[in-house]
Each structure stands twice: as C-alpha cells, then as structure tokens.
N, C-alpha and C positions, 0 to 999 in steps of 0.2 A: 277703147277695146279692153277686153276685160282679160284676168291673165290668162284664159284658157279660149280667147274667143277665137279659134284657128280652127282649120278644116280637119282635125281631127279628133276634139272634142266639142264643139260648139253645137247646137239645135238647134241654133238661129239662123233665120236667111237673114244676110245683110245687105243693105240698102243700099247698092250700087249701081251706078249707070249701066244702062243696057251692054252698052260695050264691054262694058267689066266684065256685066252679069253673062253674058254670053264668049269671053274668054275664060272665065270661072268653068262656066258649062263644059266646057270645052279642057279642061285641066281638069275635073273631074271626069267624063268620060275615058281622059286618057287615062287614068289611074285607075278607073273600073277596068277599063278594057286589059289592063297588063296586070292585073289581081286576076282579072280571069283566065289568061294564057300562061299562070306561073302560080306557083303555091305563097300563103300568106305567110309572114313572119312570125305569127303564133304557131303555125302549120310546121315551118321550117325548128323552129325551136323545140317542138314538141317529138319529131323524128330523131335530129340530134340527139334528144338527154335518151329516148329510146334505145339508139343504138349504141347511144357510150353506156348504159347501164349492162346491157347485153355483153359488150365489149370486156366490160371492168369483171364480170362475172364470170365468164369466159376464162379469161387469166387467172384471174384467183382461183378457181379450181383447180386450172391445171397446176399453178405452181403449188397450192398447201396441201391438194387429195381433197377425203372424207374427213367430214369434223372429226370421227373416231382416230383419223391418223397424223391428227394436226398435234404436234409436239408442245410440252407445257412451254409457259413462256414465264420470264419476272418482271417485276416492276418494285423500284424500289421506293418504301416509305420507312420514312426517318431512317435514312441508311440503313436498312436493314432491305436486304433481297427478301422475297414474299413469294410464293409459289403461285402463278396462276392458268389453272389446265381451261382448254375447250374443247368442245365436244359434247354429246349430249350426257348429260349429267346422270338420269336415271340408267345409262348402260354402264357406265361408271361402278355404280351403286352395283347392279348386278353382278358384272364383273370384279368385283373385291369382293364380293358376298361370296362367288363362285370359288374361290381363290382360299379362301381363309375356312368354309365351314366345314370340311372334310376333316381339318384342325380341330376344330368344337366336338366336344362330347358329353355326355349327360351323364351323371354321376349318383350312385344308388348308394347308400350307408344303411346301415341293419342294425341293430343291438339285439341281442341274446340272440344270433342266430349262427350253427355252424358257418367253416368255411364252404362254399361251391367245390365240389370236387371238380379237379382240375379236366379229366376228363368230359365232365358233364358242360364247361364253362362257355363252346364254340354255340351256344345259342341265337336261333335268328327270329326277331321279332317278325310280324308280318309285315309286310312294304302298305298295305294301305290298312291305316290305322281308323278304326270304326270305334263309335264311341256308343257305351252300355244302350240297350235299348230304355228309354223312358228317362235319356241325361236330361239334368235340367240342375244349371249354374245356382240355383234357386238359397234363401238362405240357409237350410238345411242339409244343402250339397255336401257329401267327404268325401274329398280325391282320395283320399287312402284308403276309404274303406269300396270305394269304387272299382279302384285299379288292384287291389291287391296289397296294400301295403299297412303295414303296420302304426298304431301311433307312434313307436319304436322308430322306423322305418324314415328318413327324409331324403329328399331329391335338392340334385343340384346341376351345376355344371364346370364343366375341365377346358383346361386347349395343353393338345399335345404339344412341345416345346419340344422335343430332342429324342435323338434313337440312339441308342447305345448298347454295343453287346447285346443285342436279340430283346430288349427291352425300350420297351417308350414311355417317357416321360412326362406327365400332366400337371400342369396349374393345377389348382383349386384355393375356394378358402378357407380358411382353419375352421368355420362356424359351419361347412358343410359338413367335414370329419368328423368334428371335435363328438369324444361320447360314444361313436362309434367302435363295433366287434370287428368287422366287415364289411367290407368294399367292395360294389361290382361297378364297372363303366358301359356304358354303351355306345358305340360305333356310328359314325354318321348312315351306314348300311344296317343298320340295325343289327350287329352283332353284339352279344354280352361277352363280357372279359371279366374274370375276378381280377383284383387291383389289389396290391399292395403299398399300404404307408411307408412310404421312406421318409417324409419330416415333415414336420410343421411348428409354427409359432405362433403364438397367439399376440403379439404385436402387431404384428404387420399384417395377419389375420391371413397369414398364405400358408399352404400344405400344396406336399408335394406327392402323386402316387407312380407308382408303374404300372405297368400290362405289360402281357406278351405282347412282341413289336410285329408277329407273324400278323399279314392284312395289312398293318399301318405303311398307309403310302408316301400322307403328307404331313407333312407340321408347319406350326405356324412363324409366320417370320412378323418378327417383333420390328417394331418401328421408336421412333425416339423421340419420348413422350414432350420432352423439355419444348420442341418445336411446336405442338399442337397451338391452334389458335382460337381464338373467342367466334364461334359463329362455324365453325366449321364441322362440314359435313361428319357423323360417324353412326356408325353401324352398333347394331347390340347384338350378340347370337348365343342363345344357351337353350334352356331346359325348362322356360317357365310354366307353372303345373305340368309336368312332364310331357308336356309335348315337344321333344325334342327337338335341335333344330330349327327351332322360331329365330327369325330375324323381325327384328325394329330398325327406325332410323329416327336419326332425329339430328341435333346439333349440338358441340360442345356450349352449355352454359354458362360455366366459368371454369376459369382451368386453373386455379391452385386455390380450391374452398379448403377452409380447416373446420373440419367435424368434429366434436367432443365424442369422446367413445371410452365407454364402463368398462374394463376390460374382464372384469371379474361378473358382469351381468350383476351389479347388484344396485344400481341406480346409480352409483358416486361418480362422475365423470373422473378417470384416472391417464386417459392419454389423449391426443389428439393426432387424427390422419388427416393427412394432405392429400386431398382426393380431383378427381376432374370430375366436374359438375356436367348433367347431360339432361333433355329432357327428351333422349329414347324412353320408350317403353322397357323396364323393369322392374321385374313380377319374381314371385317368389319360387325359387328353381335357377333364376338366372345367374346367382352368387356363384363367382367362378367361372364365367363366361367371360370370353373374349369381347372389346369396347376395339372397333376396329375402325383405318381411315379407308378414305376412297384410293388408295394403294393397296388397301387386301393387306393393311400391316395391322400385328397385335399393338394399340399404345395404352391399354390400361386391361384388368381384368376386374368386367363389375363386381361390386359386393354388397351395395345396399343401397334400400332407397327409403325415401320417407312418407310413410303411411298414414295417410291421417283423412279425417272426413273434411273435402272441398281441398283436397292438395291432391294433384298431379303432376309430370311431369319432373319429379327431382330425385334423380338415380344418379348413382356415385359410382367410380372404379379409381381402382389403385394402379396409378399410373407405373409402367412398367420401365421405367429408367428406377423409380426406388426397389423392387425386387430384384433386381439381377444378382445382387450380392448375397441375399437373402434367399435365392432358390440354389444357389451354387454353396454356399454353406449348411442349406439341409440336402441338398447331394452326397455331401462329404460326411455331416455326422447327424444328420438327424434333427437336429434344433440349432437353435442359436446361441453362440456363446456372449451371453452378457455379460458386464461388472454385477456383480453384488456387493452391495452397503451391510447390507442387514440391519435393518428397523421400520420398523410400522408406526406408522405419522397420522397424525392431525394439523390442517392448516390453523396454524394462530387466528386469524381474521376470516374465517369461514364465515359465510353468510347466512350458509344453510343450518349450519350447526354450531353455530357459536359457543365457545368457551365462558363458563356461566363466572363473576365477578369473585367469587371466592376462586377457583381455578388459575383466573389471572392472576390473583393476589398469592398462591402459592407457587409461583413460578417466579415473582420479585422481578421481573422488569421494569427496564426504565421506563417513565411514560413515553419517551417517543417510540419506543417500537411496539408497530402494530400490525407487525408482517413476518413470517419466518414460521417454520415447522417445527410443530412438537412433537419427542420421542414419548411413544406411548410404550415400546418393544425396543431394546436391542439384542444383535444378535449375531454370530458371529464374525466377521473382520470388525464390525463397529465396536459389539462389545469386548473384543480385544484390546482391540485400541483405545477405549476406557467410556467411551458412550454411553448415558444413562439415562434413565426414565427423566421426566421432563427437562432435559436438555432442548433448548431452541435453537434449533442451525438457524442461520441466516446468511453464510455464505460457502458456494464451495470453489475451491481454486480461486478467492477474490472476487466471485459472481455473485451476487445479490440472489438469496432464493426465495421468496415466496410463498411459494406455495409447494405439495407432494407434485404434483405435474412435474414445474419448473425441475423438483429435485430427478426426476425421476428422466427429463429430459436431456439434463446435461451430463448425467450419469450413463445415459445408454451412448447418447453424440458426439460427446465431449473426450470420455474416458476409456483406456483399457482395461481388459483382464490382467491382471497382473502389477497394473500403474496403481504408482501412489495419489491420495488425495485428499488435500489440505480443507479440514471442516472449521468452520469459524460458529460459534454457539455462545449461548449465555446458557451460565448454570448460576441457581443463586444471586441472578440479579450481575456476574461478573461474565466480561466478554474474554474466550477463553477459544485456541486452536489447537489443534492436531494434527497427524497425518494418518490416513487408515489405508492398507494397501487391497486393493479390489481382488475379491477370487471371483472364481467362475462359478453362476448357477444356473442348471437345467432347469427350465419352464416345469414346472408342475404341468 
C-alpha cells in the first residue's frame, strides 16, 4: 500500500473480497450519508475563520475608534523612542497644511519706490486669482512685467512667529530683503500690509520684519528641528512665482547637508550652512517659507534650491533650532553681534588660485607648511595688536587653521565680543603669537 493509498486520497479501487468490498460499500455510504446530514470540515473551517474575522473586527473598532482618532504609538530602535502615527496619512498632510498656512505670507521688496501710505496699506487682492488673458509659461514669459512688478521689484515669502504689542512678527530670508527701499506682505486672505525691517544678517541668511498685528489670527508654532528624520513626511508653503499660498509635499532628504555659500555673491565660497535637505517642490518665491511636519510645526524656513538642467527635486531650509538665537537677537538690535579680527585673507593652498612660486618664496616658509591664511589687509583689533601684510596664521586658540572658512568659523563659534584670542603665524619664515582682543562689527 502506497503512503497515500486510504480512502481519502486514493483513485484506486482496491482488489478485495466481495465481503470486504461490500462492507467497504457500506462504510462509505455511511460517511456519504452523515456528509450529507451535517456540513463538511472545509465547510465548518471556512464559517469559523468567517466569524472570528468579523468578531476580531468588531472589537477593534470599538476599543481604538476611527483611524483619525487612533493615538500615535513608539517603537523603539536602537534605544532611541521613534514616533509612529496611524491614521490616513493624506488627512494628516491636510490637517498641518490647515494648521500652519494662515502663518505663511508672501513678501513684496521694491527698490526706488516710496513708502505705501499707511492709510492706503488695508488692501484686498481679489479671492479668485485669474491669470493675464493670452498667459503662456513660454520662454519669453516675465512674471514681473506680467504682474506689475518691477525688475527692481522681487517676491518671496514670511511665517509669522510672534504678536507683540500690536505688532506681528515674520521670518524671512536676508536674500529676500537684502537691497531693498520697501516692504509690503501679504495676508493668507489677501490682505496687503506695509512691513517694516527690524533685522537681518547675512550669515545665517535670516531677516526679520513687522506689520500691523490688526487681522493676524495665527502664527506659527515651531517644532524642533534636531528630531527631524530621514524619509519623513514634510510640507513646503510659500510664494513661488507669486502665487501665494502654494503647498508642496515631499520628504526629508537628508537632514544635516553642508552647502558651501559665497556670502559676498561673488563666486569664492566663504561660509557654509547646515541645512535640511527635501525633495518638496521649491521654486523661486518660496525663500522664507515655512518647511513644515505632519504636526502643522514650523522645522526649517526654505531658502534655496539647486537649479540646474536635469536636477530636481534638491531644495534646502534652515532648520529652525539654529535661528532661535538669531531672530531673538535681531529683535533686540537689529543685526548680529560678531567678533571682529580685522584682515582680509588668502588661503596658502587654494586650488582655485594658487599662490604663484615667487609669492611663496617671499613669505620664507618652511617647506612643510602648506596650509594656513595669508594676511593680505590688516585692520583694526589685528592691526593693533601688530598683524601684518603676509603674515601666515595657522592657528587660533591652538586650532589648526587652514583655510579663511575654518578662520572665519571658529571666530564666529568659538569666540566672543570682547574675548581675547591667541593668533599663532609665521612672519619671515619665524613661528611667532599674540593675543588680539575681538570688538564688535555690524554687518555691512
């Protein structure tokens, strides 16, 4: 017999005495006949997992609700707690959009143009925005000379942050202001407000303005950027080509990219930001928008993306744990108080512009250094403290400097206004220190 050869898989009639074969008969009959007065075991198994599905379904509703009102839950990896919501994800998105854009505003700069008389300033765009008859994105398209605006004239975007004394307080970034006579905002209801500059700095690329707070309902509540994670959901909302108001989504890219940035606009790369990487949609208008999570919290304020033929999708904000200190200090005075050195440098080992072999030869260094910043300028705390044309720093406080970056780095991080700071340099070929005591200078 074969291992399956039984009456319940086999095909085979088997070759047994009548007797058998007719008590066989007879044992099957009975087991047809009580299959047909009762349900089959596939029958029975099949109603069970039925009504325990039903069952299990049943309870789970009642005890969790609506996915919308089921509570986040964590899970933790690598000891670290991790936030994880459910619920349907796109009301989510709706909901924080709802939340946070009343916050957003779209920001107008003007050059050579009076102020807005204050009285004239309660202006209301119309609620449904119709575009020129015969629009066409085409390459010869000018938003500005479409809409009204100026080449003078550039668009950006704000998030209220604060009401204070009859006044409200906006984000923006420096590269929106900068240059500008005049500032007006506009209202997520399409109201226009003249705006006044209260501060900005060109570091950290953030400017701060007011309005009248008369209207403003909401502002925005900041979140805390340091938690953000890789893959997670976030929102974009600003002003791009002045269509106010736009929301993108997308997801954090990377979250602590370093950007080289000219700060002088003049090709040299001179500082670098630490920015959160996204591949939402941003377009030009959005700089100064809110970079927002599926909590409807501000955690970064866009500022720039990278533009190029066959790139998308790589737009940057400046996370908003490094502003806090820096909007609360152009609060108070307007700019930011730095150290100043006083001297204008050339890196020794530039790549791009290398020190030509007579040059190195009039600076008498020893061969092994082939790193450290040349004074081209000194000028006040330096040249007091006796700093001179081709002096080569190479350390400050015992730090190894490099390059103008590095100096320029640990002089903003590192140091105070007022503190002392130990320069280590060769002059003439001899290694030689200092100490220069740092004043304070306003941003040009």
């Amino acid at each position: 017999m074969g291992l399956f050869d039984d009456d319940f898989y086999s095909t085979k009639v088997s070759r047994r005495s009548k007797n058998a074969s007719e008590d066989r008969s007879e044992r099957v009959k009975w087991r047809s006949s009580r299959r047909r007065r009762g349900l089959t075991t596939f029958q029975i198994s099949a109603i069970s997992s039925v009504c325990s599905a039903l069952i299990a379904v049943m309870l789970f509703s009642l005890i969790s609700g609506s996915p919308a009102d089921r509570p986040a839950v964590t899970y933790v990896n690598g000891g670290q707690q991790v936030a994880q919501f459910e619920g349907d994800p796109y009301e989510r998105l709706a909901n924080a959009a709802a939340k946070v854009r009343p916050a957003v505003v779209s920001v107008l700069t003007h050059k050579n143009r009076p102020p807005v008389e204050e009285e004239d300033s309660s202006t209301l765009l119309p609620e449904e925005f119709e575009l020129p008859e015969g629009f066409d994105f085409g390459e010869d398209f000018d938003f500005g000379e479409e809409f009204g605006l100026s080449e003078e004239d550039a668009l950006g975007s704000g998030v209220i942050f604060k009401k204070l004394e009859g006044k409200a307080y906006i984000i923006t970034n420096n590269h929106v202001v900068e240059g500008a006579d005049t500032y007006e905002v506009v209202t997520v209801n399409g109201e226009i407000k003249p705006a006044t500059l209260v501060g900005t700095d060109r570091v950290s690329d953030i400017a701060v303005l007011s309005i009248d707070a008369k209207g403003i309902d909401e502002i925005a509540e900041f979140g805390d950027s340091s938690k953000v994670r890789l893959g997670e959901t976030v929102i974009a909302i600003g002003n791009p080509l002045g269509l106010g108001g736009t929301l993108t989504s997308g997801v954090v890219s990377y979250t602590n990219r370093v950007i080289p940035v000219s700060l002088n606009q003049d090709g040299i790369y001179d500082w670098e930001a630490t920015v959160i990487q996204t591949d939402a949609a941003i377009n030009e208008g959005n700089s100064g928008g809110a970079l927002v999570d599926l909590n409807g919290r501000v955690i970064g304020i866009n500022t720039m993306k990278i533009a190029d033929t066959g790139v998308e999708g790589l737009g940057f904000a400046i996370p908003v744990n490094d502003i806090t200190e820096v909007v609360t200090e152009l609060m108070l005075k307007g700019y930011i108080a730095r150290p100043y050195l006083g001297v204008y440098t050339v890196d020794l080992g530039n790549p791009y512009a290398p020190l030509s072999k007579k040059e190195r030869e009039n600076l008498k260094l020893p061969k092994g250094v082939t790193e450290g910043v040349v004074i081209l300028d000194a000028l006040g705390p330096a040249k007091e403290a006796g700093l001179k044309l081709n002096d080569v720093i190479v350390k400050l406080d015992g730090k190894p400097i490099n390059t103008t970056l590095e100096l320029r780095k640990h002089l903003y991080r590192e140091t105070k206004v007022g503190s002392s700071m130990t320069v280590t340099f060769y002059r003439e070929g001899v290694l030689q220190s200092l100490k220069v005591k740092l004043e304070e200078k306003k941003e040009d």
